[in-house]
C-alpha positions, 0 to 999 in steps of 0.5 A, spaced: 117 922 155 123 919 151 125 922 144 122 917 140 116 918 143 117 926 142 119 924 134 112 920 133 108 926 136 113 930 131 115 935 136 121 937 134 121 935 127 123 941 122 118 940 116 120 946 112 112 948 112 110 955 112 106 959 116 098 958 115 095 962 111 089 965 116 085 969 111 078 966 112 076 968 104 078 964 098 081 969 092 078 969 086 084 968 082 085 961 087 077 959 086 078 960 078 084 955 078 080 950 082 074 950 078 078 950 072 075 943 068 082 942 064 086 942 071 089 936 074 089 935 081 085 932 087 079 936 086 072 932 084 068 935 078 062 932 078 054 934 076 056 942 076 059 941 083 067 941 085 069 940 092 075 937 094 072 930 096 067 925 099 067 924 105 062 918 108 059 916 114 058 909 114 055 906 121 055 898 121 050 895 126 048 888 127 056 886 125 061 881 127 068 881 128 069 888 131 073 887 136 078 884 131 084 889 129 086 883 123 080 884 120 079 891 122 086 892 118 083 887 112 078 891 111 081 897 111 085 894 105 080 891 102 077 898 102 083 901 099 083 896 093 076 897 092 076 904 092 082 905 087 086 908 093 094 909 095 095 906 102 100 909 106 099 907 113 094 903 118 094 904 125 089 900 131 088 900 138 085 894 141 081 896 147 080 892 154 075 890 155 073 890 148 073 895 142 077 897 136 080 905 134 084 905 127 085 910 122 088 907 114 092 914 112 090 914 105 095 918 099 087 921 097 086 922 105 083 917 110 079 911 113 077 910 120 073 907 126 071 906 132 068 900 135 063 897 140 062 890 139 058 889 145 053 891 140 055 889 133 056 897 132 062 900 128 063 908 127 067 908 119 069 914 116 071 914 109 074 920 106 077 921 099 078 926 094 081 924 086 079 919 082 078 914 088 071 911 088 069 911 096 062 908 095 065 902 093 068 901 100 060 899 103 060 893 100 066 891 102 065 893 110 058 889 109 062 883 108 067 883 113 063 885 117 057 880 115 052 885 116 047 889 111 044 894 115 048 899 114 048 907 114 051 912 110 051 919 109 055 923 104 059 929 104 062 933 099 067 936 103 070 943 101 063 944 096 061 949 100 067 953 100 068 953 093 059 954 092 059 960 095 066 963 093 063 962 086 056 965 087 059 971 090 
């Protein structure tokens, strides 16, 4: 493997992180900084809830242009623009004979896809946190995909964490 390579991968690379912390258990200290209302951060506070972001799982069937990295790429945009978020990176593979992977790496976190265009199907993840809107990302989807038969489920990512720190 050449060095380039290594350095994509990011092996080798100094970050000057520290340790991960491995305590399987939220102090309380932290629980009552993140529930806090008059804090400023990414942290979602919404109908009593606080959790770190919605993450959706959106499943386009019946759709066209799937084995299209442009309009893969556009759509991942488009969604971006929509849902109020910051782009920080788009990546895709084309598949032979058919197929598309990608991943838009978002400042408030992700998007993602894996396709079988033989059978109209499309995987999407839209993950976000903060003020971004991600529900606003189905529409768009159902668009450039010229579909409404869609899915979705939702997930309210790290509400469980915080729920049960709280409670206990």
């Amino acid at each position: 493997m050449k060095d380039a390579n290594l350095f994509q991968l990011g092996i080798g690379l100094e970050t000057g992180a520290q340790e991960e912390d491995t305590a399987r258990s939220v102090p309380a200290a932290i629980i009552e900084t993140v529930v806090d209302s008059d804090r400023e951060d990414h942290f979602i506070r919404r109908d009593g809830k606080v959790f770190a972001g919605t993450h959706l799982i959106i499943e386009v069937m019946n759709g066209t242009g799937l084995d299209c990295e442009t309009r893969i790429q556009n759509a991942f945009r488009k969604c971006v623009e929509v849902c109020g978020a910051t782009l920080l990176h788009i990546h895709t593979h084309k598949f032979s004979p058919q197929g598309v992977s990608g991943v838009a790496v978002l400042a408030e976190s992700h998007i993602s896809v894996h396709t079988w265009p033989e059978i109209g199907y499309g995987a999407f993840d839209v993950f976000m946190c903060g003020d971004a809107e991600p529900w606003r990302a189905v529409g768009v989807l159902k668009e450039a995909f010229s579909t409404d038969h869609v899915e979705v489920r939702e997930l309210l990512r790290g509400e469980e964490l915080i729920a049960k720190e709280v409670a206990a």
